[in-house]
C-alpha positions in Angstrom: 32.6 -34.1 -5.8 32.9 -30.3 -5.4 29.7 -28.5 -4.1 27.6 -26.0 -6.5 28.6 -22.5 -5.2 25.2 -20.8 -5.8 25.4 -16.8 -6.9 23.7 -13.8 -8.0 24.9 -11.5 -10.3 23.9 -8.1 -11.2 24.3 -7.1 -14.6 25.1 -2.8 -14.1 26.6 -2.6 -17.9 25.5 -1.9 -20.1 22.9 0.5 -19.0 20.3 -1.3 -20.8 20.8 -4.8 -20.5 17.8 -5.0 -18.4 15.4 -3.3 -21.5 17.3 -5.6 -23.8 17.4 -9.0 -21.5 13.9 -8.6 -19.4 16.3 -8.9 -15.9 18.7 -7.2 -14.4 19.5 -10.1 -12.0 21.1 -13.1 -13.0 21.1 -16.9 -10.7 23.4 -19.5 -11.3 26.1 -21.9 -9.9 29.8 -22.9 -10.6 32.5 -25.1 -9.1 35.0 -23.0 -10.6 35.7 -21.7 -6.6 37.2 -24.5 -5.9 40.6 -24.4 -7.1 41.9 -21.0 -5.9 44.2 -20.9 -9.1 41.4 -20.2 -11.3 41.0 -16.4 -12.1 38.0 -16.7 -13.6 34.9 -18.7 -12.9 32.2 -20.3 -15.1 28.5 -19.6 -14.2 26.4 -21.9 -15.3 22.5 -19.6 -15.4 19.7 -21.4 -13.7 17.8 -20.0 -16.3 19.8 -18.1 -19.5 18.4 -14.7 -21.4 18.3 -13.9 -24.7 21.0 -10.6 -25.7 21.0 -9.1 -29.6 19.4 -12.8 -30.8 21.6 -15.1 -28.8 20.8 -17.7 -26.2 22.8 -17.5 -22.9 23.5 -19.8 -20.6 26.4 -19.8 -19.3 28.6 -16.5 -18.7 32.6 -16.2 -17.5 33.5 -13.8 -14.9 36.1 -12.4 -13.7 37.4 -9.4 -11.6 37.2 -6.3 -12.6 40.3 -4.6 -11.6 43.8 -6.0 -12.0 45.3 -7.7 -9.1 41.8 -8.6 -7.8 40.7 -12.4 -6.9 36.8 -13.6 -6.7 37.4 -15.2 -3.6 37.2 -12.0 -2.1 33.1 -12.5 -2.9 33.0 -14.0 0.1 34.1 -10.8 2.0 31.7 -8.4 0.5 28.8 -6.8 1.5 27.4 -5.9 -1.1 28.7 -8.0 -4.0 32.2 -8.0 -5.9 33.1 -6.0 -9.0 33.6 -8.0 -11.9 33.9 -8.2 -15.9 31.3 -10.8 -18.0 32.1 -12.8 -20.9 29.4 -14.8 -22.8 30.3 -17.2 -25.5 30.4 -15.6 -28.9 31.8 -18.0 -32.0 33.9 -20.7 -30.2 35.2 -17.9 -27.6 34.8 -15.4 -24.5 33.6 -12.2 -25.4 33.4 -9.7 -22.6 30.3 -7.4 -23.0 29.3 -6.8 -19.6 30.0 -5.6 -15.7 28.2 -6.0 -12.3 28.6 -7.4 -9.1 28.6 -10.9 -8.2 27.4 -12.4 -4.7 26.8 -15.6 -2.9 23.3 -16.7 -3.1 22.5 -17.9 0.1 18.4 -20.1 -0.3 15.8 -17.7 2.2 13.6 -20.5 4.1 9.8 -19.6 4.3 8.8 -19.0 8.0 6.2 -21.9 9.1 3.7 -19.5 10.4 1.3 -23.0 10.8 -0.6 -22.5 7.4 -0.8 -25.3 4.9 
């Protein structure tokens, strides 16, 4: 079975998603990044948001300039520039941008305190 690729996923447009959506910051997984022929990956949220009266829990992404691929995520610094799509009747509509990372799990220090 394919491993969950954990991500982050800042959501830059539009300018007030985080007024409308309470976040800016989005957590979630796919296995999308396993088969390098997919152009677009499906993020399942860890936990969705609510946008114009809608639930949302699972987003699309894709790159955000032509001849891009998402694998190159994994040689940013600082995230990768991509387009996101949330389900809207039955299909992908594309309403936002940001940049999308790998999440990588911090481990608390054991400093010796219970």
């Amino acid at each position: 079975m394919t491993q969950h690729l954990k991500l982050r996923i800042h959501v830059s447009e539009p300018f007030d998603f985080e007024r409308l959506a309470g976040r800016s910051e989005l957590t979630g997984w796919t296995v999308d990044h396993a088969d390098p022929e997919n152009e677009d990956w499906e993020v399942h949220l860890d936990a969705g948001f609510d946008f114009h009266e809608r639930h949302i829990g699972r987003l699309l992404v894709s790159p955000r300039y032509v001849g891009e691929h998402l694998a190159r995520m994994f040689d940013a610094i600082a995230g990768f520039p991509v387009r996101i799509a949330h389900r809207d009747d039955g299909a992908w509509h594309y309403a936002f941008t940001g940049m999308i990372s790998e999440r990588h799990e911090r481990e608390e220090p054991d400093n010796g305190n219970i």
